[in-house]
N, C-alpha and C positions, 0 to 999 in steps of 0.2 A: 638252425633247426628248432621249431619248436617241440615243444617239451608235451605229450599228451596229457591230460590227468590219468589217465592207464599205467602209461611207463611212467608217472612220475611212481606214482605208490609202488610198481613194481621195482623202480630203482630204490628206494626208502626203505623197503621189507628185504634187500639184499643187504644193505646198508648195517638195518637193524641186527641184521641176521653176525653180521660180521662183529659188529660191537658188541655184541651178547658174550661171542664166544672168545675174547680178544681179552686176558686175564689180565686183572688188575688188581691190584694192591689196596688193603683196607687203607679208608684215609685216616687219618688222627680224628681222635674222639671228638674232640672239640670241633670239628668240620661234622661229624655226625649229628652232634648236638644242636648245630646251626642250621641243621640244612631245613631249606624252605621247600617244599614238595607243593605244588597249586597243582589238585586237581581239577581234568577239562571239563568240563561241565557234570561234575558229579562223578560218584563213582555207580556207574551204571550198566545194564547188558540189553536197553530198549527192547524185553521183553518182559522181564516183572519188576526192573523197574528205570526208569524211561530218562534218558538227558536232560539237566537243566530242570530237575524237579526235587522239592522238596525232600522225598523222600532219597533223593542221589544226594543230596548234601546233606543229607544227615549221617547216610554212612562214612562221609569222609570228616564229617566233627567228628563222630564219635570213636572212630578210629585215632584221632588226635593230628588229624593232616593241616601242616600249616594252613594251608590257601583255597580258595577255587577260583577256577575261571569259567565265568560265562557270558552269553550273550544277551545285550537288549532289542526289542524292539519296539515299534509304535504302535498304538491299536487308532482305530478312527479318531479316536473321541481324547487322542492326544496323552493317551497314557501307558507308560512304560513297563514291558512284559517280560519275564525270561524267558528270550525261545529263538533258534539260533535262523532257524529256515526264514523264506516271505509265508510260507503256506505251510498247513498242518500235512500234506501229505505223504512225507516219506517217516513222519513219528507216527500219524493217529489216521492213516488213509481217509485224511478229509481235505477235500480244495479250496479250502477259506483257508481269505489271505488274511493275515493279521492283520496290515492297516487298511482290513474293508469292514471292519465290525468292532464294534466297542469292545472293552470291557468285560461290561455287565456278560453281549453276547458269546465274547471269548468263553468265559469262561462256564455259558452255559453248554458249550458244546463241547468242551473239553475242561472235564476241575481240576489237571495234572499241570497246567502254565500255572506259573505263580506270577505277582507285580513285581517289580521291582521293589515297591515300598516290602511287601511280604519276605522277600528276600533278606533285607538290609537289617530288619527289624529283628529278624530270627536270627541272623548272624553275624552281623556288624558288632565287633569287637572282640571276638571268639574264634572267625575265621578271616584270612587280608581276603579282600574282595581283589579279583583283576576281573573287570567290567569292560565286557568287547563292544566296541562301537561300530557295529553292521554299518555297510555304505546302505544309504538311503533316503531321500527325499526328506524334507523336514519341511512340512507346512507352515509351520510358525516357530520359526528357530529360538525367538527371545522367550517365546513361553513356554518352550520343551526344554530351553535352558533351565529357567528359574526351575521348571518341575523337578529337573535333576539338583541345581541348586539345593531347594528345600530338603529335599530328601536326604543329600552325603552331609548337610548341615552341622548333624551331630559329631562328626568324622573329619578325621584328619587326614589330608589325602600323603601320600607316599606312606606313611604311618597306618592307616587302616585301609587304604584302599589306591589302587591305579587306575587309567583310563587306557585300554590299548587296543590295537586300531588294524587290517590290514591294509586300509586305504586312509594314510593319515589326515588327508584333509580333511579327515572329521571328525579332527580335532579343532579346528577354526570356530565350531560351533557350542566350542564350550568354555566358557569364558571363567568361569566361579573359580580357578586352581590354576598353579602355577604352571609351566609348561614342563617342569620335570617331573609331572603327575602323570606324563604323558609315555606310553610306550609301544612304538612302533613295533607291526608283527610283520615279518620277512617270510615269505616263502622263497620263491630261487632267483628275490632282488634284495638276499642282505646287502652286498656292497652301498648300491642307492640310497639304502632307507637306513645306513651304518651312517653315509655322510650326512643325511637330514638330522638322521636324531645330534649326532655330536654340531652342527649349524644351529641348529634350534634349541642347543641345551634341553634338550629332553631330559627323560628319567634313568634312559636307556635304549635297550631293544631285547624282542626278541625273535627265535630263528629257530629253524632246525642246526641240532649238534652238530652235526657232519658239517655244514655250512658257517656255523660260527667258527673260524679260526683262531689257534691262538695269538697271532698277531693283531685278529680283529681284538679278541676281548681286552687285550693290553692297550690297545688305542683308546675303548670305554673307561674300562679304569684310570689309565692315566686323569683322564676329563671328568672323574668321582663321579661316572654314572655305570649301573648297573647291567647285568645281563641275564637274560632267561631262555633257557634251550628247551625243547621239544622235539619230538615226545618222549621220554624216556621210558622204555619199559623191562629190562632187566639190572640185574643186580650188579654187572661189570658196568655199563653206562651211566648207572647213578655214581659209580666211586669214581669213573672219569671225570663225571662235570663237578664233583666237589672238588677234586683234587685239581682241576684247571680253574677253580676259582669261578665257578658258575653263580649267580645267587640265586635264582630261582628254577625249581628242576619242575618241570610242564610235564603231567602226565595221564595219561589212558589208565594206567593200574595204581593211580598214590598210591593208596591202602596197602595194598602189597609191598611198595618200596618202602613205605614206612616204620612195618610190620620188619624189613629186613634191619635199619637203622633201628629202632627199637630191641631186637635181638642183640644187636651186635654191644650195645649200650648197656643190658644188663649187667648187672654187677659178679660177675668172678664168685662161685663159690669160698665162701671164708675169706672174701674181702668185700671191704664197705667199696661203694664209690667215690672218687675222690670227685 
């Protein structure tokens, strides 16, 4: 049977709906303390203010959110964009595709895409970058390398930044970093893309919660490679995935989840923190 994308989201939001309400136990502070939160492309509502833009990852720095995650892609002229779609039309109802126009005219038609380089420069070292690699044509694979190349240069990959992928073989196209920089995203093939990433000594994976098992994640760890679940968005499903040992929590609302961990962390009236 296939799966529609209708009833997938419809099974996912019954999913959600269950995990929200399904009480859990605070984790130990030091699991609070650690927890990595990457917001999905920003913390955004694409109406004031818009995915995969500057102004969505500012609100998740300034909030104090470990991570973000977003998307690149390519413009004509062979250089690297944040912007998740092929075309502008379901963020800025316009039908330019991104790899049909430079740049320079990307950005005259829209000043809310940032580069890659704009991204890296504003944030590289202050937030972990997880950098999605869209399936898609590479016209000149050695010199959209080296561009990425240049650019993570300053950076240390697993340490300031990952590569992850829902179609891994595009990963083949990026040679500068070692292959456990690499992190496979699952939608409803974690099994498959469980046994590639541990064949390939990836970095990890990641997946929807309900989907990652805990006998999967024990299989990662054993092999010291990591896991990151999505999407998370209430306050029972974050203390799940810290408490099963999740390391990265994938989310629609960081800020929020954040804002809960940050609460919970204050220090006790008439007592210091230890």
């Amino acid at each position: 049977m296939r799966i529609t994308p209708w009833l997938e989201k419809q099974l996912l939001e019954v999913v959600d709906f269950f995990y929200a309400n399904l009480p859990q136990p605070i984790p130990d502070r030091q699991l609070l303390k650690q927890c990595k939160i990457v917001s999905h492309r920003g913390e955004h509502d694409n109406k004031t203010v818009f995915e995969n833009t500057i102004a969505a990852f500012d609100r998740v720095k300034e909030a104090g959110v470990w991570g973000i995650e977003f998307d690149i892609r390519w413009t004509k002229d062979l250089q690297p964009v944040v912007f998740h779609d092929r075309n502008l039309q379901r963020m800025f109802k316009s039908n330019i595709e991104v790899n049909k126009v430079t740049l320079a005219e990307l950005k005259e038609h829209c000043k809310f895409i940032p580069s890659l380089s704009e991204v890296i420069q504003k944030y590289s070292k202050t937030l972990h970058l997880m950098v999605e690699i869209k399936e898609e044509k590479y016209p000149d694979p050695v010199y959209q390398n080296k561009v990425l190349k240049d650019l993570f240069s300053h950076l240390t990959s697993q340490v300031d930044f990952h590569f992850i992928s829902l179609r891994p073989e595009m990963f083949i196209l990026i040679n500068f970093v070692p292959s456990s920089s690499f992190l496979p995203s699952a939608r409803l093939n974690v099994k498959g893309l469980s046994n590639l990433a541990l064949w390939k000594n990836y970095g990890g994976i990641t997946g929807h919660y309900f989907l990652i098992t805990d006998t999967l994640l024990k299989k990662h760890h054993k092999q010291k490679q990591r896991v990151g679940t999505g999407f998370i968005g209430s306050k029972n499903c974050l203390f799940r995935e810290l408490i099963r040992g999740v390391e990265w929590i994938f989310s629609n609302n960081a800020v929020e989840l954040q804002n809960i961990c940050n609460s919970l962390l204050k220090p006790k009236t008439g007592f210091k923190d230890q």
